[in-house]
C-alpha positions in Angstrom: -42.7 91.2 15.3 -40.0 93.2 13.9 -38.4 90.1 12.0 -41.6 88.6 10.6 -42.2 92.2 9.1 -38.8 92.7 7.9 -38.8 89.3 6.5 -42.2 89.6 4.4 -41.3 93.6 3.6 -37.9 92.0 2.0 -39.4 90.0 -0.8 -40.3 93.5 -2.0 -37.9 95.4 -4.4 -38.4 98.2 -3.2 -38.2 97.9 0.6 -34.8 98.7 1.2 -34.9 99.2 4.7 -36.2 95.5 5.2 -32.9 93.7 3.9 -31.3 92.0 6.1 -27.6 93.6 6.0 -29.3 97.1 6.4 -29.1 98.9 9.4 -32.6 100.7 10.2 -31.2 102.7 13.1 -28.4 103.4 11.2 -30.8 104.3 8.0 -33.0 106.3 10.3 -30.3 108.5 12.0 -29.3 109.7 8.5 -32.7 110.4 7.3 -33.3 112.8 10.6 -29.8 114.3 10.2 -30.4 115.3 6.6 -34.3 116.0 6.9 -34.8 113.9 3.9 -38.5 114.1 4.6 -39.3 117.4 6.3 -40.7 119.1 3.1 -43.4 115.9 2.5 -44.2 115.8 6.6 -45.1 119.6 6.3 -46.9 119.4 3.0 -48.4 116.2 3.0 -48.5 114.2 6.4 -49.0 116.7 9.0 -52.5 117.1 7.0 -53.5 113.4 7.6 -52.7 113.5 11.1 -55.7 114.0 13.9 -53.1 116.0 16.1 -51.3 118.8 15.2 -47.8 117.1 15.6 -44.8 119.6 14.0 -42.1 117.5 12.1 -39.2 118.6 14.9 -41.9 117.0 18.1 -42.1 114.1 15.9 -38.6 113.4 14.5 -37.6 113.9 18.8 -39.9 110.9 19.3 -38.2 109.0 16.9 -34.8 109.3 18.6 -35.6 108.1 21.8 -37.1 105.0 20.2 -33.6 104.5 19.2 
């Protein structure tokens, strides 16, 4: 499923991530490294969610996906 999505998401300027000489893992390593979107989970996300899930539980989730 990840291919059909990635493939569809390209045709859109501005999904970066779904080009196919982009590396997601790669892409997603950095963006947890550098907390690129710590201040919008805190501010924004973590109030849409239906369990109270802190940025760090979730950003450790996402590594072992990797």
């Amino acid at each position: 499923m990840i291919k059909e999505v990635r493939e569809v998401r390209a045709q859109s300027s501005i999904c970066f991530s779904a080009l196919p000489d982009v590396d997601v893992s790669g892409l997603l390593k950095e963006i947890i490294k550098e907390n690129v979107y710590r201040k919008d989970y805190e501010n924004l996300t973590i109030q849409l969610l239906e369990e109270n899930i802190s940025y760090d539980m979730a950003i450790e989730a996402l590594k072992k996906i990797d």
